[in-house]
C-alpha positions, 0 to 999 in steps of 0.5 A: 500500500503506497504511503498516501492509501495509508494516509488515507486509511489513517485519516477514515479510521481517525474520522478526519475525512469529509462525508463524501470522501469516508463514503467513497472509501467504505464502497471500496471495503466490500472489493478491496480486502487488501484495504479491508485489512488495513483498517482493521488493523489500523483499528487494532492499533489505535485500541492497544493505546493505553488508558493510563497508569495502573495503581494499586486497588483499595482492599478487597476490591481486586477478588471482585473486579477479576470475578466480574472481568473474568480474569486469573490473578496476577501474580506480578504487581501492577505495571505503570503503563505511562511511560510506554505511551510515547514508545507505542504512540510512535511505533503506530505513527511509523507503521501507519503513516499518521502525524503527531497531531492524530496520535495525541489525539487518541491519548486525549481520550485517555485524559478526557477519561480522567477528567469525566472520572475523577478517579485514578484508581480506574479497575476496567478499561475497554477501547471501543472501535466503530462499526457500519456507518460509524466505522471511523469512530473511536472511544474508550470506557472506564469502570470503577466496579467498587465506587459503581460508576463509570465514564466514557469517552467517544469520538468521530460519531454521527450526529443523530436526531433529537428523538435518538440517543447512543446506548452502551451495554454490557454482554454478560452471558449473553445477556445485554445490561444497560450502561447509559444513554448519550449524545453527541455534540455537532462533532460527533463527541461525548464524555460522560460519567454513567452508573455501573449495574454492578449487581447485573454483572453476574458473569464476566464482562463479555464485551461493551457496545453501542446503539442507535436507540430511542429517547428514552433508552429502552430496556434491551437494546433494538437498533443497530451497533455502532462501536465495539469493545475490542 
């Protein structure tokens, strides 16, 4: 793939091209699987950017968060993921062709997350990828399983009627539990805090995703995904 395709590519996933341009592109995904793949893995990528620094849980919480996360103990302790942001924020910039600019704004998630929080001690974190007509979006989510709250931070997306609203949901045993319901500014922007149904998770977390449903959020989700945690 020449060096302005993947410039392309980095611009549709990152949602800086115009509506005709990222239009024209999708059309292309359906006979060019050499494309197809390099957006999925430009998505890929931009979901292994960090969320932050790890820090210790307060007592008791770490047997909770690994039961609902479905995850083994660790037998290290936790490692501080902020001084491997820049390396990584790179390495992503030099196999893909995108400039400073678009990789800090993808860190900026990570801040905005913080921000909406109020919480360093962040337990879970999922990095969301679009999917369809939001296949440009990007976001992450954050939950504080032991203070019951959550925030999430969610780019590129397309603006919806006054009578709609993004739903988040939790896939636990198949099962979809409402997170939240959100707007979007013009720009296609949302960062929120939201409450977290601890007690619905009674399985592990499959994965978090985002619909297009009605105002307000209905029990179960009935419109298309939009995002995908990946």
């Amino acid at each position: 793939m020449t060096p302005e395709r993947r410039e392309r590519v980095a611009q549709y996933v990152l949602g800086e091209l115009e509506p005709g341009e990222a239009a024209e592109l999708e059309r292309s995904l359906a006979e060019d699987a050499e494309l197809a793949r390099e957006v999925e893995a430009f998505h890929r990528l931009i979901g292994l950017l960090p969320l932050g620094a790890a820090a210790d849980p307060p007592p008791g919480l770490r047997a909770r968060v690994l039961a609902a996360a479905g995850a083994r103990p660790a037998r290290r302790p936790p490692v501080r993921l902020a001084p491997l942001v820049g390396a990584l924020a790179a390495a992503v910039a030099l196999a893909l062709g995108i400039d400073a600019y678009r990789v800090r704004r993808e860190l900026a998630l990570e801040r905005e997350l913080g921000a909406a929080l109020q919480e360093p001690n962040v337990v879970l974190s999922f990095a969301l990828a679009g999917r369809g007509a939001a296949s440009g979006a990007t976001g992450r989510v954050s939950l504080d399983l032991d203070g019951r709250r959550g925030a999430v931070a969610l780019h590129g997306l397309p603006a919806l009627p006054g009578d709609r609203v993004y739903g988040l949901w939790a896939d636990v045993a198949g099962r979809a539990v409402p997170c939240g319901a959100f707007r979007v500014t013009a720009e296609g922007k949302a960062i929120a805090q939201f409450a977290v149904p601890v007690d619905a998770y009674t399985a592990p977390i499959g994965r978090l995703f985002l619909t297009v449903e009605p105002a307000p959020l209905p029990p179960a989700p009935t419109g298309p995904t939009m995002m995908e945690s990946i």
